[in-house]
C-alpha positions in Angstrom: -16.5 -3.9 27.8 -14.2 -4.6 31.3 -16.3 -4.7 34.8 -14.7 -1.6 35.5 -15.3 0.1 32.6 -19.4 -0.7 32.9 -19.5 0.3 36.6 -18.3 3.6 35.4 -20.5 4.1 32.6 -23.6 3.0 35.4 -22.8 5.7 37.3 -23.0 8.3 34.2 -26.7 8.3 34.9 -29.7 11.2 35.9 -31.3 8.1 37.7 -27.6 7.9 39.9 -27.3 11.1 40.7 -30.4 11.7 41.8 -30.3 9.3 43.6 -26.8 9.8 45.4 -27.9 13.6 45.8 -30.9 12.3 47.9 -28.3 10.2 49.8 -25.8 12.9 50.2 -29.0 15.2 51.4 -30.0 12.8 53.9 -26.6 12.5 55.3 -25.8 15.9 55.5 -29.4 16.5 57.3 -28.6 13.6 59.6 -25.2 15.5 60.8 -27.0 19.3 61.0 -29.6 17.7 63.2 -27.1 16.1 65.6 -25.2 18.7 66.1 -28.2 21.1 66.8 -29.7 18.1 69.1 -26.3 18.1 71.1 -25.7 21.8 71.1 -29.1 21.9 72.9 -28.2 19.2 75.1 -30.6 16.8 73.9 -30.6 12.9 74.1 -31.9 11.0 71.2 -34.8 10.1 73.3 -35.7 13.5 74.6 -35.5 15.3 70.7 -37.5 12.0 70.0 -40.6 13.2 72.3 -40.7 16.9 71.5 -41.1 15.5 68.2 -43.6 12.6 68.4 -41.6 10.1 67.5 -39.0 6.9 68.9 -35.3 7.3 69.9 -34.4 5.2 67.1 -36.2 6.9 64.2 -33.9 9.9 65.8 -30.8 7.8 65.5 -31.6 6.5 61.6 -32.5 10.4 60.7 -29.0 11.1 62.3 -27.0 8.6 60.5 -28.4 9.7 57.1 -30.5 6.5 56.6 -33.9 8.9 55.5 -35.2 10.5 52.9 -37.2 14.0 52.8 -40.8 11.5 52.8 -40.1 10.1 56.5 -42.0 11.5 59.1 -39.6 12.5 61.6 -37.8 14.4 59.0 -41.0 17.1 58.2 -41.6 17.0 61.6 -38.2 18.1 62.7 -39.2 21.7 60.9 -42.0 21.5 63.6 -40.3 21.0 66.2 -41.0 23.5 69.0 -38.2 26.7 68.7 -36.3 25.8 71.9 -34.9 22.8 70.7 
C-alpha cells in the first residue's frame, strides 16, 4: 500500500470526522464570536472581563483553538445581552 494511498484510507474514519467536525465547530465559533465582539466594539480584553476570563483565552476561542468543554466557550452563552 503507497503513503498516499494509507493517508487516505486514515482519514475514512468515525474517529476523523469527529474529530475534524469538532475542529471545523470550534473554528466556525471562533469567527461568529469575533465578528459579534467587533460589531459591538469590543476589544479582546474588554469581552474577556464581561466574561470572567483573560484576553488571551478570548484570542484562542477566536482563532478556533477550543473545544465546546473550555470555559470561556459556555460562558460566552452567559455573557450579559449587551455584548
Amino acid at each position: 500500500m503507497s503513503a498516499s494511498s494509507r493517508a487516505r484510507d486514515d482519514t475514512d474514519t468515525d474517529e476523523f470526522r469527529a474529530a475534524y467536525d469538532e475542529t471545523r465547530r470550534s473554528y466556525e465559533f471562533g469567527i461568529l464570536t469575533r465578528t459579534l465582539r467587533k460589531t459591538a466594539g469590543l476589544t479582546q480584553k474588554e469581552l474577556a472581563t464581561r466574561m470572567g476570563t483573560t484576553a488571551s483565552a478570548i484570542a484562542r476561542l477566536e482563532a478556533g483553538g477550543t473545544t465546546d468543554a473550555s470555559p470561556p466557550y459556555r460562558r460566552c452563552w452567559r455573557a450579559p445581552p449587551d455584548i
